[in-house]
N, C-alpha and C positions, 0 to 999 in steps of 0.2 A: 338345402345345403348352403345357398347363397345367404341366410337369413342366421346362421350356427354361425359363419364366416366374420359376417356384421357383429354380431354379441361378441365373438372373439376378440375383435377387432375393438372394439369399443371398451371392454375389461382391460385390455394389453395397453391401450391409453393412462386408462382412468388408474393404473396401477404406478404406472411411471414414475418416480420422482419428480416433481415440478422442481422449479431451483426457488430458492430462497428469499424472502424479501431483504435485499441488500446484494444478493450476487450480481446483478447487473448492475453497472455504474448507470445513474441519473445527470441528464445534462437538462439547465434553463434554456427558454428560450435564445439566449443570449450566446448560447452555447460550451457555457461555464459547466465543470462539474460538480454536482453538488455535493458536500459530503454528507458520505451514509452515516443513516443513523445507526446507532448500537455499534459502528466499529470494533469498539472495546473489547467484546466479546469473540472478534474476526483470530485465529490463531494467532499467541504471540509467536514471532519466528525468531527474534535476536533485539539484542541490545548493544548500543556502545557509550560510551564516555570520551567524549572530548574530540571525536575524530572530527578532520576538517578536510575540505577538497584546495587542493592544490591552487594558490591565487587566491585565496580568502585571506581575511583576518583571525589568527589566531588570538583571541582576547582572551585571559583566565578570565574568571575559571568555566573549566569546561563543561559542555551542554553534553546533557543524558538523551540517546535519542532513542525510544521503543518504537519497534516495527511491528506489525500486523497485517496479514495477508487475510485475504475474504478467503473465506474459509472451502469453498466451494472448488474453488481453484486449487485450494493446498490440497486436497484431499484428491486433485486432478493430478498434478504436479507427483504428487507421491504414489500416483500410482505411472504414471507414465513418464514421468521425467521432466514432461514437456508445460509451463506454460500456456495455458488455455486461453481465448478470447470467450467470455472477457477474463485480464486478470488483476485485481486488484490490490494494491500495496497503501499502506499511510501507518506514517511515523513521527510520534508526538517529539517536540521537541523541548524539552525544560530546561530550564536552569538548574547547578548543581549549588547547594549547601553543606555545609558542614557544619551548622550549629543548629541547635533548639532555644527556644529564649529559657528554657529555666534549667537550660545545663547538662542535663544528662548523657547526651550524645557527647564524645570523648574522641572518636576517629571515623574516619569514614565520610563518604557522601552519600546525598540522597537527592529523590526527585524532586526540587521545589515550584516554582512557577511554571505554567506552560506558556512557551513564547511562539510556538506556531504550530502546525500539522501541515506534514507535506506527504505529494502521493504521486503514484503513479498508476495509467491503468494502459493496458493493452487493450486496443479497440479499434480497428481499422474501422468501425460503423462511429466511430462520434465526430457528431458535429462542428462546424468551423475551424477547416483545418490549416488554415493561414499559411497556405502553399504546403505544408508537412504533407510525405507523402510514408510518413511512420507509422507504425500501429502505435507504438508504446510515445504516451506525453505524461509530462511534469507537472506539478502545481505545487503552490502553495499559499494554504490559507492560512492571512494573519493571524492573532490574535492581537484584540483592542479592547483594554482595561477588563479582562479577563473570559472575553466572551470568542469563540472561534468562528471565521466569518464564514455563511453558509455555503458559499460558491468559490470558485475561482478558475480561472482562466489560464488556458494552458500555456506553459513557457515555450518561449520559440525552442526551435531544435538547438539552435546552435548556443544557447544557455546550458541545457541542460544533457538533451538527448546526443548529443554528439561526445560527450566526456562518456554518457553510460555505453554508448556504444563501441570507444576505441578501449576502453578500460574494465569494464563489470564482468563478473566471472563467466555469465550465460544469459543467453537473450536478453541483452541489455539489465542484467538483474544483478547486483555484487552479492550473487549467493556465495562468494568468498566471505563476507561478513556474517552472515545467520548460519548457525550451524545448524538448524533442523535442515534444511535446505542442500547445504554443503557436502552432509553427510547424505543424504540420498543420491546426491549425484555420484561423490565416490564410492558409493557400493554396485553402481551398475557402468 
């Protein structure tokens, strides 16, 4: 009996779901996040055009910013409501145009250069927490002459996580802005 119990036990493992190479955030030694590879692919959750946080410079013309959740997490998220640890967020940030050089574009903008990726992850396990005693940090990784730098370093609280936290619609997250997101929470 004890030896059926074992094979049971060992099948109920090996059937599991593993999670995904990218659901967990990667930190260097440094304690920087790295960004995951393939993001692109991570659900898109929402877009905006031009918005700015209060105390910035609003400069025309305005930046397109696509958001992306790790997909593992959304698929958490949507079924419980609840942000999971870990949870992962990053959103491209480009510049907008309105023209093509041989004309044909007539109205409208679109996404042209990317000038940075910024992200967030929920993770009371990551390292160098520079007094932070938050689960959810910030980052943003530049971009330099068109390449996105591979790590970055989380922002102190009071940059970033302190605005998401008196302001963002739910756990620190402005699911007011995505509406895959938004719409889940007002149906339950």
């Amino acid at each position: 009996m004890n030896s059926i119990c074992k094979i049971l036990f060992a099948l109920f493992i090996f059937l599991l779901p593993a999670r995904s190479i990218g659901a967990d955030p990667i930190y260097n030694k440094k304690g920087q996040w790295i960004l995951p590879q393939g993001y692109e692919t991570w659900v898109f959750v929402g877009s905006n055009l031009g918005l700015g946080y209060v105390g910035e410079p609003s400069t025309p013309p305005p930046k397109f910013r696509n958001v992306y959740m790790e997909t593992e997490a959304y698929e958490t998220f949507m079924i419980t409501g609840e942000f999971p640890e870990p949870t992962q967020f990053l959103f491209e940030v480009y510049s907008a145009k309105d023209r093509v050089e041989d004309g044909e574009i007539n109205a409208g903008v679109y996404n042209s250069e990317l000038l940075s990726v910024v992200g967030s992850v929920k993770d009371s396990r990551r390292p160098i927490r520079n007094a932070s005693k938050e689960n959810w940090a910030y980052y943003v990784f530049p971009v330099h002459e068109g390449q996105v730098a591979e790590a970055a370093t989380a922002r102190p609280d009071s940059q970033c996580w302190s605005c998401h936290n008196e302001h963002a619609g739910y756990d620190k997250v402005w699911v007011q802005l995505y509406p895959r997101l938004r719409e889940r929470l007002e149906k339950y």
